[in-house]
Structure formats: structure tokens, C-alpha cells
mmJSON file of the N, C-alpha and C atoms, coordinates in Angstrom:
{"data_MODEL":{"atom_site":{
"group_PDB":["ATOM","ATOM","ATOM","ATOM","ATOM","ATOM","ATOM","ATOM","ATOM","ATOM","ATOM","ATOM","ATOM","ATOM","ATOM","ATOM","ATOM","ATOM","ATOM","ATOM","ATOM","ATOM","ATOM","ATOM","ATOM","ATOM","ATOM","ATOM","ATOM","ATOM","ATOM","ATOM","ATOM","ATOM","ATOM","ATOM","ATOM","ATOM","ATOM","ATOM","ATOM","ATOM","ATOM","ATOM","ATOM","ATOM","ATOM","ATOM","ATOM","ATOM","ATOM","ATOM","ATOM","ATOM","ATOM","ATOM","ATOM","ATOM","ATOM","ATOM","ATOM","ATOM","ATOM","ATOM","ATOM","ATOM","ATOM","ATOM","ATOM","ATOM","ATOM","ATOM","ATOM","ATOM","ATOM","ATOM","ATOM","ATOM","ATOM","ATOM","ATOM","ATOM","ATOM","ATOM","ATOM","ATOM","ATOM","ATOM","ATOM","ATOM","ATOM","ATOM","ATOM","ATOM","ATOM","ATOM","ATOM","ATOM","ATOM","ATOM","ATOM","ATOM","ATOM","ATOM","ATOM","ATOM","ATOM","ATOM","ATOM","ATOM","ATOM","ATOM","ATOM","ATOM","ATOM","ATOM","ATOM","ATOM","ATOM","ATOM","ATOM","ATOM","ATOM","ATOM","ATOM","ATOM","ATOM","ATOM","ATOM","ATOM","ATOM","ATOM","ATOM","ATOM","ATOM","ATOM","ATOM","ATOM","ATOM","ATOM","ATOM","ATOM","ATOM","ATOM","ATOM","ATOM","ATOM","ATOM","ATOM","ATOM","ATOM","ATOM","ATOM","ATOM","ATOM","ATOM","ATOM","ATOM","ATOM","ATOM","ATOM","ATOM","ATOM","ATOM","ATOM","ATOM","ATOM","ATOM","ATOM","ATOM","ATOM","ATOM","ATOM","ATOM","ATOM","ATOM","ATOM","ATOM","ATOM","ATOM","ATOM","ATOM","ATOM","ATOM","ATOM","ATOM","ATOM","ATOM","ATOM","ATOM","ATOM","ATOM","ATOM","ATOM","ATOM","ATOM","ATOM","ATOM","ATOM","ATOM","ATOM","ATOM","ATOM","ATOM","ATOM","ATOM","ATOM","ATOM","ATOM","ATOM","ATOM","ATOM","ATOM","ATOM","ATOM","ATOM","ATOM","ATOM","ATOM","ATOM","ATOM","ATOM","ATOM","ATOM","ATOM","ATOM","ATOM","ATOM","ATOM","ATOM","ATOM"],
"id":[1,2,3,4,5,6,7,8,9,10,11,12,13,14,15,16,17,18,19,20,21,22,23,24,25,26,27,28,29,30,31,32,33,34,35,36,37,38,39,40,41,42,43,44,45,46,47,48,49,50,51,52,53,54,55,56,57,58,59,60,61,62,63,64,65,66,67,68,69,70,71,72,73,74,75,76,77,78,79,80,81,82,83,84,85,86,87,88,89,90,91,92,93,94,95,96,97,98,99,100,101,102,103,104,105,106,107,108,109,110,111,112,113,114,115,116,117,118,119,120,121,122,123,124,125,126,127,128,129,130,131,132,133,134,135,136,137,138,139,140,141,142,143,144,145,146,147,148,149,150,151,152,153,154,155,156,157,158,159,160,161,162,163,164,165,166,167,168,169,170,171,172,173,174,175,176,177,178,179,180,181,182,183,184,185,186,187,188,189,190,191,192,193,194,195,196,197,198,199,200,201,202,203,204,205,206,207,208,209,210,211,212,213,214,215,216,217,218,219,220,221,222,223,224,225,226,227,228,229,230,231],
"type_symbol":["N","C","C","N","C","C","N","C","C","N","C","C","N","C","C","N","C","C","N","C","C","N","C","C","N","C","C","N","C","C","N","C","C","N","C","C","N","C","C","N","C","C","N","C","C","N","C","C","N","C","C","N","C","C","N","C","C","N","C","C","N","C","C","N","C","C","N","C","C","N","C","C","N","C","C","N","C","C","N","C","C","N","C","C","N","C","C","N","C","C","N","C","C","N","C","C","N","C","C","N","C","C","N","C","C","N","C","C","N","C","C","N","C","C","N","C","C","N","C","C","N","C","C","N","C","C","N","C","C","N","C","C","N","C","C","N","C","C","N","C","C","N","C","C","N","C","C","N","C","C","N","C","C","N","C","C","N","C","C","N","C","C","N","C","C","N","C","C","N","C","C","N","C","C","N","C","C","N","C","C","N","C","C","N","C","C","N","C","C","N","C","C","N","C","C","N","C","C","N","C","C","N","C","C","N","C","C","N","C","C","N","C","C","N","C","C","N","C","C","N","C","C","N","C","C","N","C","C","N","C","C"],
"label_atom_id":["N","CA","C","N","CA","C","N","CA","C","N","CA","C","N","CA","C","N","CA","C","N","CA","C","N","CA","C","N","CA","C","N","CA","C","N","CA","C","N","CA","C","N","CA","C","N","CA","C","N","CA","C","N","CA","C","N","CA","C","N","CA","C","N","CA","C","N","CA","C","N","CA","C","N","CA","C","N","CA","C","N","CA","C","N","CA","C","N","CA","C","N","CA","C","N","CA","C","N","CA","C","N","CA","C","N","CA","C","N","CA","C","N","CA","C","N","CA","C","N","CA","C","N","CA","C","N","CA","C","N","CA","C","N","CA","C","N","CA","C","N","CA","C","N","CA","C","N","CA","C","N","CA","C","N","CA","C","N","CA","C","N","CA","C","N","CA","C","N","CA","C","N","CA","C","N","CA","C","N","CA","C","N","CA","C","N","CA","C","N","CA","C","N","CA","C","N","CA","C","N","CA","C","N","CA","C","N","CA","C","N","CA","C","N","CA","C","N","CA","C","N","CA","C","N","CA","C","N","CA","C","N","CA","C","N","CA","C","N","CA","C","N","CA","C","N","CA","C","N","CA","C","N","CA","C","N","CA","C","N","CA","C","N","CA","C","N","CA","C"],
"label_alt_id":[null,null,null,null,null,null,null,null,null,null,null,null,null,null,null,null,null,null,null,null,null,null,null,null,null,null,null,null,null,null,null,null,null,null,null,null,null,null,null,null,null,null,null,null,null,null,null,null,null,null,null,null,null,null,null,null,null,null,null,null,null,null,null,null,null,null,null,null,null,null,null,null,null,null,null,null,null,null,null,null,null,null,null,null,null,null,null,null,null,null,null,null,null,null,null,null,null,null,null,null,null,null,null,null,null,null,null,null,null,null,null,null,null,null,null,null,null,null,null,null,null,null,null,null,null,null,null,null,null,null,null,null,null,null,null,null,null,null,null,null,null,null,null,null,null,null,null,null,null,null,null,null,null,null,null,null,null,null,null,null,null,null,null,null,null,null,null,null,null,null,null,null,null,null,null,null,null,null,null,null,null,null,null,null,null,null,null,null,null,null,null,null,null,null,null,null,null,null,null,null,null,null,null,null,null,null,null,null,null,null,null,null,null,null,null,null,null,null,null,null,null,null,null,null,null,null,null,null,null,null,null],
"label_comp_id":["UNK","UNK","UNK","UNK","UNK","UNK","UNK","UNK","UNK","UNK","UNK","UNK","UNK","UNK","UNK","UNK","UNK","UNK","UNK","UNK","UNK","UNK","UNK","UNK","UNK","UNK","UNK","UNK","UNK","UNK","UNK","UNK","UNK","UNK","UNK","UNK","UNK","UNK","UNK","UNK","UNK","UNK","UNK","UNK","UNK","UNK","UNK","UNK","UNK","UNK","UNK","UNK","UNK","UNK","UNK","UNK","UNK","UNK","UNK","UNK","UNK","UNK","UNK","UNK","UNK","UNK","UNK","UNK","UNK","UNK","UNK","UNK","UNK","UNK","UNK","UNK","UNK","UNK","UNK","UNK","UNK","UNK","UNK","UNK","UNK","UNK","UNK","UNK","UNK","UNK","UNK","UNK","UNK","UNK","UNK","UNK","UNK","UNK","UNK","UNK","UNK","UNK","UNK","UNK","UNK","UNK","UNK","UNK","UNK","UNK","UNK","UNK","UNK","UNK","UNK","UNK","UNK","UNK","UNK","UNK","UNK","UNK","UNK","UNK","UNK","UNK","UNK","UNK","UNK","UNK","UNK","UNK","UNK","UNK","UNK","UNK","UNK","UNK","UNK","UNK","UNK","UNK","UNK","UNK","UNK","UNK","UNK","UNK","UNK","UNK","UNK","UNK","UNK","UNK","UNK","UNK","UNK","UNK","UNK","UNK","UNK","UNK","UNK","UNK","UNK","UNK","UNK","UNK","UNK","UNK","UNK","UNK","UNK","UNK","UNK","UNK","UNK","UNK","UNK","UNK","UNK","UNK","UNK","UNK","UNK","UNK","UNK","UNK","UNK","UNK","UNK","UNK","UNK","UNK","UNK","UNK","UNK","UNK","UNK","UNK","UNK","UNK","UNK","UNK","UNK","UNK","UNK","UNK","UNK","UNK","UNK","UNK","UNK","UNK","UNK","UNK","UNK","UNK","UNK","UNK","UNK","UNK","UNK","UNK","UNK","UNK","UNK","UNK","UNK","UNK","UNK"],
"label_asym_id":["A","A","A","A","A","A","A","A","A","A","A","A","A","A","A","A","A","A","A","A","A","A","A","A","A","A","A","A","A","A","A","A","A","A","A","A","A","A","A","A","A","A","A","A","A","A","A","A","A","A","A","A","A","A","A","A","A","A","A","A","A","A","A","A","A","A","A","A","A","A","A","A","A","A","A","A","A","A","A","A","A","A","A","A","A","A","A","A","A","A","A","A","A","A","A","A","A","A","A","A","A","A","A","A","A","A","A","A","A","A","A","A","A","A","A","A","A","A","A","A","A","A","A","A","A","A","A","A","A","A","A","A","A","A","A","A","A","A","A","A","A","A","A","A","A","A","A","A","A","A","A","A","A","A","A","A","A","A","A","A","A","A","A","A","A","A","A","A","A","A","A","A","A","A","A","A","A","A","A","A","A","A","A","A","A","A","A","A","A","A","A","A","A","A","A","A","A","A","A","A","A","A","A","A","A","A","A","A","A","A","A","A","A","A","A","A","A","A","A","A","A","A","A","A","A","A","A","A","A","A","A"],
"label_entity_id":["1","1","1","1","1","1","1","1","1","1","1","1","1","1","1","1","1","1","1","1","1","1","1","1","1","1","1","1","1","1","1","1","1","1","1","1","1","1","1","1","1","1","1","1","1","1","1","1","1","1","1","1","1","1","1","1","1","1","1","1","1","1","1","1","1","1","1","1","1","1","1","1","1","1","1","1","1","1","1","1","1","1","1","1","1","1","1","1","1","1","1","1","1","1","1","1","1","1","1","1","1","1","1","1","1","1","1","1","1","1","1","1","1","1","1","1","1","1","1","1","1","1","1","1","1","1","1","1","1","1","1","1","1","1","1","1","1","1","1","1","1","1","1","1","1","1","1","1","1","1","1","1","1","1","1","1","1","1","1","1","1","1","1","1","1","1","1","1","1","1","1","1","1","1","1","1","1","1","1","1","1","1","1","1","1","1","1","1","1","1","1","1","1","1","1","1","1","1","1","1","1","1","1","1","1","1","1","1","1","1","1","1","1","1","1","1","1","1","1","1","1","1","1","1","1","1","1","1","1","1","1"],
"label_seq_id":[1,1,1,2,2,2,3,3,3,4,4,4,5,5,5,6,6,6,7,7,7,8,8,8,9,9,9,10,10,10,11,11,11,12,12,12,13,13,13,14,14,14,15,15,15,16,16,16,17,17,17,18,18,18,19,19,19,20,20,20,21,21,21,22,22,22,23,23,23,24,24,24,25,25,25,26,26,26,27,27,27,28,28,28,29,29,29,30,30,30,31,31,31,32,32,32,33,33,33,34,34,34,35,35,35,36,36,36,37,37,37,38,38,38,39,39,39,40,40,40,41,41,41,42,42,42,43,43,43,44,44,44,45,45,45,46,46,46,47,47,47,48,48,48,49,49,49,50,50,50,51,51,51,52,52,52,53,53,53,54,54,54,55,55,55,56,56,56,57,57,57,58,58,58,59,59,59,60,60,60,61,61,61,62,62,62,63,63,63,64,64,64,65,65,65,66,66,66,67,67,67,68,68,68,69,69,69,70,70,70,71,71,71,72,72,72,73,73,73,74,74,74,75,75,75,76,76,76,77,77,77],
"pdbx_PDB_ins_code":[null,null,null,null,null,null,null,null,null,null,null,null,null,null,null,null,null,null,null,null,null,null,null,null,null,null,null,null,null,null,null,null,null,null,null,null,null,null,null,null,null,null,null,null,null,null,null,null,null,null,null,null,null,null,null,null,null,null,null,null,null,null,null,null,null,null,null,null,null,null,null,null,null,null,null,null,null,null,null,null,null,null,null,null,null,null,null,null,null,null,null,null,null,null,null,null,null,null,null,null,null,null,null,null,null,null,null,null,null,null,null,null,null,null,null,null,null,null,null,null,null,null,null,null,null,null,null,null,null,null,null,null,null,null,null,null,null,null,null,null,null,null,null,null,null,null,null,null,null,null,null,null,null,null,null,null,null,null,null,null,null,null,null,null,null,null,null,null,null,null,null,null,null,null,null,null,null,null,null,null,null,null,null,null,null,null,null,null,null,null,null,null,null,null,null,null,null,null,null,null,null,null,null,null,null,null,null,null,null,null,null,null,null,null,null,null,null,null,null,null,null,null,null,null,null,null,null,null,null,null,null],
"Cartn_x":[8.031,7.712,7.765,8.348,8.997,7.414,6.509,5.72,4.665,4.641,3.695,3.368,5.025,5.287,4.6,5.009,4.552,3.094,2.435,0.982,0.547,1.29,0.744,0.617,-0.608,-1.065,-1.044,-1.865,-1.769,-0.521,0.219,1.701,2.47,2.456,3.002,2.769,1.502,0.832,0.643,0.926,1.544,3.147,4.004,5.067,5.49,4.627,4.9,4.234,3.583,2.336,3.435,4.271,5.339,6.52,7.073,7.701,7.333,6.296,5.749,5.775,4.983,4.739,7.221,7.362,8.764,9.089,8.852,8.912,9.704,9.637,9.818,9.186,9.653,8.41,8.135,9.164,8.764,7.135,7.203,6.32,4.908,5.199,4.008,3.353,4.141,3.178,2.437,3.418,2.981,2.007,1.972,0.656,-0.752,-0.835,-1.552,-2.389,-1.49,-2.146,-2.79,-2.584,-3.533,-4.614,-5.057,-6.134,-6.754,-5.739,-6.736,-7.871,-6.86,-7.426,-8.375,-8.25,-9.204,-10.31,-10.541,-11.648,-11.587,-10.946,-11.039,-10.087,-10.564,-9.155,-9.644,-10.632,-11.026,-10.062,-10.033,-9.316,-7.808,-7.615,-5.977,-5.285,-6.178,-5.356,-4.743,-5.067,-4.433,-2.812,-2.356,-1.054,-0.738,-1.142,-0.728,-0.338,-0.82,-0.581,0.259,0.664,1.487,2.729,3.087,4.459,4.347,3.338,3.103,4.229,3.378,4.135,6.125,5.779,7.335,8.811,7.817,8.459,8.695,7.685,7.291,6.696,7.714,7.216,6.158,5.576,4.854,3.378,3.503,2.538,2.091,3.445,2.946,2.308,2.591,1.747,0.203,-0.026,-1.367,-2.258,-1.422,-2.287,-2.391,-1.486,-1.246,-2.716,-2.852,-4.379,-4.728,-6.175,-6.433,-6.293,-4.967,-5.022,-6.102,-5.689,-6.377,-7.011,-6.414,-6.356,-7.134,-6.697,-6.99,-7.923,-8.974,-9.214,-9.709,-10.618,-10.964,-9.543,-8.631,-7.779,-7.859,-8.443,-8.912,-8.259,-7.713,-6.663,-5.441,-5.039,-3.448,-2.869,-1.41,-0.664,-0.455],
"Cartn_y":[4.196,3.072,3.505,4.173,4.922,5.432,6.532,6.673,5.819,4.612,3.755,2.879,2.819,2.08,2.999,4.676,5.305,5.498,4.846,4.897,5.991,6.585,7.587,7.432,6.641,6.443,7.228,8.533,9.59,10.476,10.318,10.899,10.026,8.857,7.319,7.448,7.698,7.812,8.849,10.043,11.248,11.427,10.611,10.264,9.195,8.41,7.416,7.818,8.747,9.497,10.333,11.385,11.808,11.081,9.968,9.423,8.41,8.078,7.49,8.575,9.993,10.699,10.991,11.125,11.1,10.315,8.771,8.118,6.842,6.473,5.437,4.107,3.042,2.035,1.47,0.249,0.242,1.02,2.314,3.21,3.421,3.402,3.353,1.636,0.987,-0.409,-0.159,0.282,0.444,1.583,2.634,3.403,2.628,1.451,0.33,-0.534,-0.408,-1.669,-0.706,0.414,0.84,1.98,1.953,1.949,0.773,-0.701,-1.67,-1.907,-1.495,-1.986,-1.688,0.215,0.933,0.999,1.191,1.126,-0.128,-0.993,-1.821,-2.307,-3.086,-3.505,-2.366,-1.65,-0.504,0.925,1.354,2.328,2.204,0.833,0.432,0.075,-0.273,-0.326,0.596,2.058,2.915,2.857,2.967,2.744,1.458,0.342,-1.18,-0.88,-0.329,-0.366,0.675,1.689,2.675,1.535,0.77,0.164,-1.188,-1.671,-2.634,-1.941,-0.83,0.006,0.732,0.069,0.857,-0.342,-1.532,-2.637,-3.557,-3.278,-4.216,-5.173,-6.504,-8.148,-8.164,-7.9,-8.518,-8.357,-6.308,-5.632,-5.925,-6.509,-7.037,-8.133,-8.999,-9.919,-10.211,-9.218,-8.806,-8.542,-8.168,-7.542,-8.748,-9.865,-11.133,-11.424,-11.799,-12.552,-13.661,-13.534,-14.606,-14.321,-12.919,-12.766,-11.448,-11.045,-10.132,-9.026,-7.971,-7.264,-7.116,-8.685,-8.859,-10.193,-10.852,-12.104,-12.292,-11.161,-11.94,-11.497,-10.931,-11.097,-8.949,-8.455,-7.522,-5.843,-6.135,-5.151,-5.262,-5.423,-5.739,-4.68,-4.504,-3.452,-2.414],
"Cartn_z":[12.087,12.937,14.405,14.712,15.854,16.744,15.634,16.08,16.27,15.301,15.774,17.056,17.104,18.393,19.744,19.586,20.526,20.811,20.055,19.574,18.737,18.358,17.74,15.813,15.812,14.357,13.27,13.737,13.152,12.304,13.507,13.23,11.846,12.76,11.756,9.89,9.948,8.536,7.98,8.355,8.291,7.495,8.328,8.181,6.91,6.851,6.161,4.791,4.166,3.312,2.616,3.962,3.026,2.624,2.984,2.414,1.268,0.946,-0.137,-1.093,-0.922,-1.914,-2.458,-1.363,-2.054,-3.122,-3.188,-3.742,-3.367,-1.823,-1.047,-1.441,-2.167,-2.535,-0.989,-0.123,1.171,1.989,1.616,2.541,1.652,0.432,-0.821,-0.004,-0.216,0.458,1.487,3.068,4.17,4.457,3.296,3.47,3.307,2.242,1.68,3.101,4.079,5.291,5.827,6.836,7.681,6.879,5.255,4.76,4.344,4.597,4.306,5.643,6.675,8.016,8.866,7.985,8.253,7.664,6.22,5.229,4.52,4.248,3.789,2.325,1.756,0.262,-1.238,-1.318,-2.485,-1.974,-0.606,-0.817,-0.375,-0.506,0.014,-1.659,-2.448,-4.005,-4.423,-4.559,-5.231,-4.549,-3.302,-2.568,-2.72,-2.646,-3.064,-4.551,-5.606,-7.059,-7.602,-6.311,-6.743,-6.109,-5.234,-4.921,-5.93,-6.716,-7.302,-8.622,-9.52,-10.359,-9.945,-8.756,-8.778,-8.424,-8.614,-8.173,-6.983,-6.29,-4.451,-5.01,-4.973,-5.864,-5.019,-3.695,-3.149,-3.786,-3.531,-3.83,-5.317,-5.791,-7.494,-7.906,-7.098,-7.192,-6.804,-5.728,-5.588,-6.748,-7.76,-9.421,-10.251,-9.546,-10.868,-11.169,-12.796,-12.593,-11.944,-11.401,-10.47,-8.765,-8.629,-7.446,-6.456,-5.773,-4.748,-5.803,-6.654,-7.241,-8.39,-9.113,-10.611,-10.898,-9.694,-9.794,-11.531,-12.035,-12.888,-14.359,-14.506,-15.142,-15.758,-15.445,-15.945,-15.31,-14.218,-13.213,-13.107,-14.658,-14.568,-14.564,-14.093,-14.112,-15.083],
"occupancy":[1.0,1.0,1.0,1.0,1.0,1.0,1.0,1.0,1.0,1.0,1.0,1.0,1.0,1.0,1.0,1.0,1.0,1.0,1.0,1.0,1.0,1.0,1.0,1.0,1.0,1.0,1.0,1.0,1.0,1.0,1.0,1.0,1.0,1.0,1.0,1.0,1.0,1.0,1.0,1.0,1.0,1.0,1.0,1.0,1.0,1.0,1.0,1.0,1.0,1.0,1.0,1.0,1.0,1.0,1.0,1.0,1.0,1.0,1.0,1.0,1.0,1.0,1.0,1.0,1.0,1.0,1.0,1.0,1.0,1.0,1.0,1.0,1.0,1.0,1.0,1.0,1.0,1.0,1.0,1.0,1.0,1.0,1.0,1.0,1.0,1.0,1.0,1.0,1.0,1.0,1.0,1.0,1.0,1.0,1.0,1.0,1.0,1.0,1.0,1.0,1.0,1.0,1.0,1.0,1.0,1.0,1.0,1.0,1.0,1.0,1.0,1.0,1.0,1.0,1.0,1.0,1.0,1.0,1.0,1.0,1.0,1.0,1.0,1.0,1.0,1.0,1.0,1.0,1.0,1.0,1.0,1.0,1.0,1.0,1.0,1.0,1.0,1.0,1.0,1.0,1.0,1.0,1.0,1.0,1.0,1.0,1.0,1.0,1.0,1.0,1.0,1.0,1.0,1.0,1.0,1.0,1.0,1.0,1.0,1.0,1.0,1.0,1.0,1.0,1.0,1.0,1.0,1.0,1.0,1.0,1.0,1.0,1.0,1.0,1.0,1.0,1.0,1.0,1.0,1.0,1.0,1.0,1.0,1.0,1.0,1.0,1.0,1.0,1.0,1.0,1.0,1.0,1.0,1.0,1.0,1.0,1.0,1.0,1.0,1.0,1.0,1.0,1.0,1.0,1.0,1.0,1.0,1.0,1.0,1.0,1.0,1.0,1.0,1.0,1.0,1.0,1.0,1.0,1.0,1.0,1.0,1.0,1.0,1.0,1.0,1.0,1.0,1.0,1.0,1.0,1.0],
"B_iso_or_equiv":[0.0,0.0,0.0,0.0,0.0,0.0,0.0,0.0,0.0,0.0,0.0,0.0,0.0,0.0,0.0,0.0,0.0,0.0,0.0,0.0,0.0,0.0,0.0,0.0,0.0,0.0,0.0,0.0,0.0,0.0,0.0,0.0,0.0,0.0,0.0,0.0,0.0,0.0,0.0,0.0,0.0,0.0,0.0,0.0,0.0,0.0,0.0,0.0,0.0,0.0,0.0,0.0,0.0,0.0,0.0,0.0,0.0,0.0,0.0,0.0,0.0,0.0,0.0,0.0,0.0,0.0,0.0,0.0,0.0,0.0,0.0,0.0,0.0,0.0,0.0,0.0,0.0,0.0,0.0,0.0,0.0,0.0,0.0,0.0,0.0,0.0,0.0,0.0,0.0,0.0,0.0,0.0,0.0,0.0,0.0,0.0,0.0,0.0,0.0,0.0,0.0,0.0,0.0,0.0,0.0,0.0,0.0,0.0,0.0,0.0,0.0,0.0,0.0,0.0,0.0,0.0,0.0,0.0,0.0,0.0,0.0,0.0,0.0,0.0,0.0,0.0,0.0,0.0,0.0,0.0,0.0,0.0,0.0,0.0,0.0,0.0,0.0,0.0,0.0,0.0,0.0,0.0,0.0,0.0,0.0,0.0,0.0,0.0,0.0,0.0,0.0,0.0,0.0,0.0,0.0,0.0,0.0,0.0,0.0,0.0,0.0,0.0,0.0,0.0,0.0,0.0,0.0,0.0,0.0,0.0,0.0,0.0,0.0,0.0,0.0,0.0,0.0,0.0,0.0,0.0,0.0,0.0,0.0,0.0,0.0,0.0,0.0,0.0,0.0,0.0,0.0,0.0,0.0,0.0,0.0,0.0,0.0,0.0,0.0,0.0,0.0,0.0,0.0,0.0,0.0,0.0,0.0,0.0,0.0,0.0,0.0,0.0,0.0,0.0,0.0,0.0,0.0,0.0,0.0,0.0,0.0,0.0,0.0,0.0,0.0,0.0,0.0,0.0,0.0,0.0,0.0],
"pdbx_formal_charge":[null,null,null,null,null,null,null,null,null,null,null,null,null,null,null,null,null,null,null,null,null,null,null,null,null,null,null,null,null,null,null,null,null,null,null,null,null,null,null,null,null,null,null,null,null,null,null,null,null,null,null,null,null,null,null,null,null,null,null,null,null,null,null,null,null,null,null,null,null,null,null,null,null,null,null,null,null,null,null,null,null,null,null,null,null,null,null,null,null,null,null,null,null,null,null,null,null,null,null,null,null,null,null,null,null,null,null,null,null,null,null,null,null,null,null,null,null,null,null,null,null,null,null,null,null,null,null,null,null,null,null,null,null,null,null,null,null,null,null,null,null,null,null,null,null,null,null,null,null,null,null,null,null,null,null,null,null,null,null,null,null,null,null,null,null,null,null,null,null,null,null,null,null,null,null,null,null,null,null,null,null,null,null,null,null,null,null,null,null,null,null,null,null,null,null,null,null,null,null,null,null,null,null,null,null,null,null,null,null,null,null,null,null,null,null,null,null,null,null,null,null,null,null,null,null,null,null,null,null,null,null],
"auth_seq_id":[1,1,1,2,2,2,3,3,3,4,4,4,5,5,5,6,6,6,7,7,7,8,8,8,9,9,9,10,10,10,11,11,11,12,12,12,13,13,13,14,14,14,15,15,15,16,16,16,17,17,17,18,18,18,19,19,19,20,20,20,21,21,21,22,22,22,23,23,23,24,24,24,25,25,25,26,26,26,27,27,27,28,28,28,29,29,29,30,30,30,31,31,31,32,32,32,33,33,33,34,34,34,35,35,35,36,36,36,37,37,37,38,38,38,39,39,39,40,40,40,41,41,41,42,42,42,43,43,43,44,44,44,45,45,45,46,46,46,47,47,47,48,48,48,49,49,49,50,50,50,51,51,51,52,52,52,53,53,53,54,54,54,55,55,55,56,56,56,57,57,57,58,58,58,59,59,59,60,60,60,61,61,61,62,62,62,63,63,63,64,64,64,65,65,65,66,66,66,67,67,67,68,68,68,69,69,69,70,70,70,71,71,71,72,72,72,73,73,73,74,74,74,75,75,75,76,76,76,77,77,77],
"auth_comp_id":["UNK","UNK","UNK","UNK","UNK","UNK","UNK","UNK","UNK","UNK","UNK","UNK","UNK","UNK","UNK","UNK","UNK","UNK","UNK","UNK","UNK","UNK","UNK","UNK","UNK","UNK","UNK","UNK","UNK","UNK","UNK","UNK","UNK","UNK","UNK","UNK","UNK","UNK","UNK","UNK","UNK","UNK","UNK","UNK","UNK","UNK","UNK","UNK","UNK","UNK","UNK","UNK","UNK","UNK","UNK","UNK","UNK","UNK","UNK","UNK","UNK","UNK","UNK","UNK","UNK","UNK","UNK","UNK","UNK","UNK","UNK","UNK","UNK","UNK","UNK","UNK","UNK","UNK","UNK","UNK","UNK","UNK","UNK","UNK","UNK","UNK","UNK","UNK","UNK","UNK","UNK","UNK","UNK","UNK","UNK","UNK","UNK","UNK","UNK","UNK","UNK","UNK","UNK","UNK","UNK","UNK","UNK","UNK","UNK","UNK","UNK","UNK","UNK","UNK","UNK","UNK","UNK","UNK","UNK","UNK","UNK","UNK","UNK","UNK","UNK","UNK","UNK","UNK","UNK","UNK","UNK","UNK","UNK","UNK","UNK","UNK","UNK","UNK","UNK","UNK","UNK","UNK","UNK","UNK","UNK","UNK","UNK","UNK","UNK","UNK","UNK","UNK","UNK","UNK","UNK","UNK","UNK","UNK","UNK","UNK","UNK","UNK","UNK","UNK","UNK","UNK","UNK","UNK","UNK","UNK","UNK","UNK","UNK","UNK","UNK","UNK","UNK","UNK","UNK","UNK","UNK","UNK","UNK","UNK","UNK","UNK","UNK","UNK","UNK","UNK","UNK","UNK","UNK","UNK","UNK","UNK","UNK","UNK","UNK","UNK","UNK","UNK","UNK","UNK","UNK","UNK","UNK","UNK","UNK","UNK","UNK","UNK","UNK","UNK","UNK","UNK","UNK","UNK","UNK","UNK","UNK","UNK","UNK","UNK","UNK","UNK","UNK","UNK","UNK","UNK","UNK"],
"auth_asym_id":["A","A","A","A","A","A","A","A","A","A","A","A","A","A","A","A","A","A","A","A","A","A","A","A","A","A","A","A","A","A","A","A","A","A","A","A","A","A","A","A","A","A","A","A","A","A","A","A","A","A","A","A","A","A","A","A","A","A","A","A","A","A","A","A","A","A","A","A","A","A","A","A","A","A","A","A","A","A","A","A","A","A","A","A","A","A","A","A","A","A","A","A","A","A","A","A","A","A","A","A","A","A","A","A","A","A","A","A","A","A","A","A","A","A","A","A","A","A","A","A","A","A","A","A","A","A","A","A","A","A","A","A","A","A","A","A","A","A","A","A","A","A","A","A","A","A","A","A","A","A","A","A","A","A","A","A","A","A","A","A","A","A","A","A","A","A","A","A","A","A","A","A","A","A","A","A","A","A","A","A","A","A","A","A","A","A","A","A","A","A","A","A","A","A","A","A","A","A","A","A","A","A","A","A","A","A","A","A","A","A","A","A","A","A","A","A","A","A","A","A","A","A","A","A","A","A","A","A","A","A","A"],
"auth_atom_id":["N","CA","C","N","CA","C","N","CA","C","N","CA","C","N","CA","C","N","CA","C","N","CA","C","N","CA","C","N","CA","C","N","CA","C","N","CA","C","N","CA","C","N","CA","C","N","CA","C","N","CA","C","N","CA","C","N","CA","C","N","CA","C","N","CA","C","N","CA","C","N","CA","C","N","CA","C","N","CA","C","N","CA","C","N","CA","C","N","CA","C","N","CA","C","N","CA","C","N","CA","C","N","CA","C","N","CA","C","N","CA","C","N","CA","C","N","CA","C","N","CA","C","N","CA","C","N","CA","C","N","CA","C","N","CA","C","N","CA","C","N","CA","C","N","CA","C","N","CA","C","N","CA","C","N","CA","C","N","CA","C","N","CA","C","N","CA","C","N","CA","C","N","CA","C","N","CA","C","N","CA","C","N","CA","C","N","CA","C","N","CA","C","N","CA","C","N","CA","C","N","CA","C","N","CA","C","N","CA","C","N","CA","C","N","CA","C","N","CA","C","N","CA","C","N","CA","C","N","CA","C","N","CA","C","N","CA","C","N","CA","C","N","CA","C","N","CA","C","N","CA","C","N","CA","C","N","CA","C","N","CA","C","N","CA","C","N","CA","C"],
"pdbx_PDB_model_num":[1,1,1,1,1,1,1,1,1,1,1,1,1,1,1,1,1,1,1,1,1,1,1,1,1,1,1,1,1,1,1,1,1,1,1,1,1,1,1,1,1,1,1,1,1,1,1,1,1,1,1,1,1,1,1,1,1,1,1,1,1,1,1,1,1,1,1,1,1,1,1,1,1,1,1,1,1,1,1,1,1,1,1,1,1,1,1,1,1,1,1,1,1,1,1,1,1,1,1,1,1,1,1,1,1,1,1,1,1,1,1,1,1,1,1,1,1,1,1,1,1,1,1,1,1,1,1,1,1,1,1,1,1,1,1,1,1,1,1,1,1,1,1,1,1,1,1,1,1,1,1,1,1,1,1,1,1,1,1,1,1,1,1,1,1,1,1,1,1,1,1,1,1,1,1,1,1,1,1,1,1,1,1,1,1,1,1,1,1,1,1,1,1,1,1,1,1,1,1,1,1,1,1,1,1,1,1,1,1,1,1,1,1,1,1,1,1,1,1,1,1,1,1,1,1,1,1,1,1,1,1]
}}}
């Protein structure tokens, strides 16, 4: 966060990439926003569904059917 604040994006998601691949759920999410923000919600799922799979209620509920993930029931966890 530190670097984000400093503006430095790059660094931030750098940072936050290796702590997901560690196995950080927190940072598995937060890798999820600035590829939603950047490309959009197709290449922000795979990191939303890796903290979904590891237990982030939020990121899990994104998969519920009906929601962001799973509207028509078919992208379940």
C-alpha cells in the first residue's frame, strides 16, 4: 500500500503479485481490482477466484449463482 500511496503502481502490484503467489488471500483479491480497472472483469477472475477458492467471503460471493461471476449458474466454484 505504501507504494501505492507513493504512486508507484507498478511497484504496488509487483509487490502485491508476490504476496498473493505466496499465498496471501487479502492480496490474491487486491491483485483482482487493478486488473479489473485496467482490462476489465475477464482478466480480473482468475485472482478474484483464486481468493474466492481460498476463502475471501467477498470474492466468494462474486461466484454465487446469479452473481458477477456466475449470472447464469454455470461458474461455480
Amino acid at each position: 500500500m505504501k507504494a501505492e500511496v507513493r504512486g508507484e503502481p507498478e511497484e504496488a502490484e509487483r509487490l502485491l503479485r508476490r504476496a498473493a503467489e505466496a499465498g496471501d488471500v487479502e492480496s490474491m483479491w487486491e491483485m483482482g481490482r487493478p486488473a479489473e480497472n485496467r482490462d476489465g472483469l475477464p482478466p480480473s477472475e482468475p485472482w478474484f477466484r483464486m481468493a474466492a477458492e481460498h476463502g475471501h467471503v467477498v470474492a466468494r460471493q462474486m461466484f454465487a449463482p446469479g452473481d458477477l461471476f456466475n449470472r447464469d449458474g454455470d461458474n461455480a466454484l
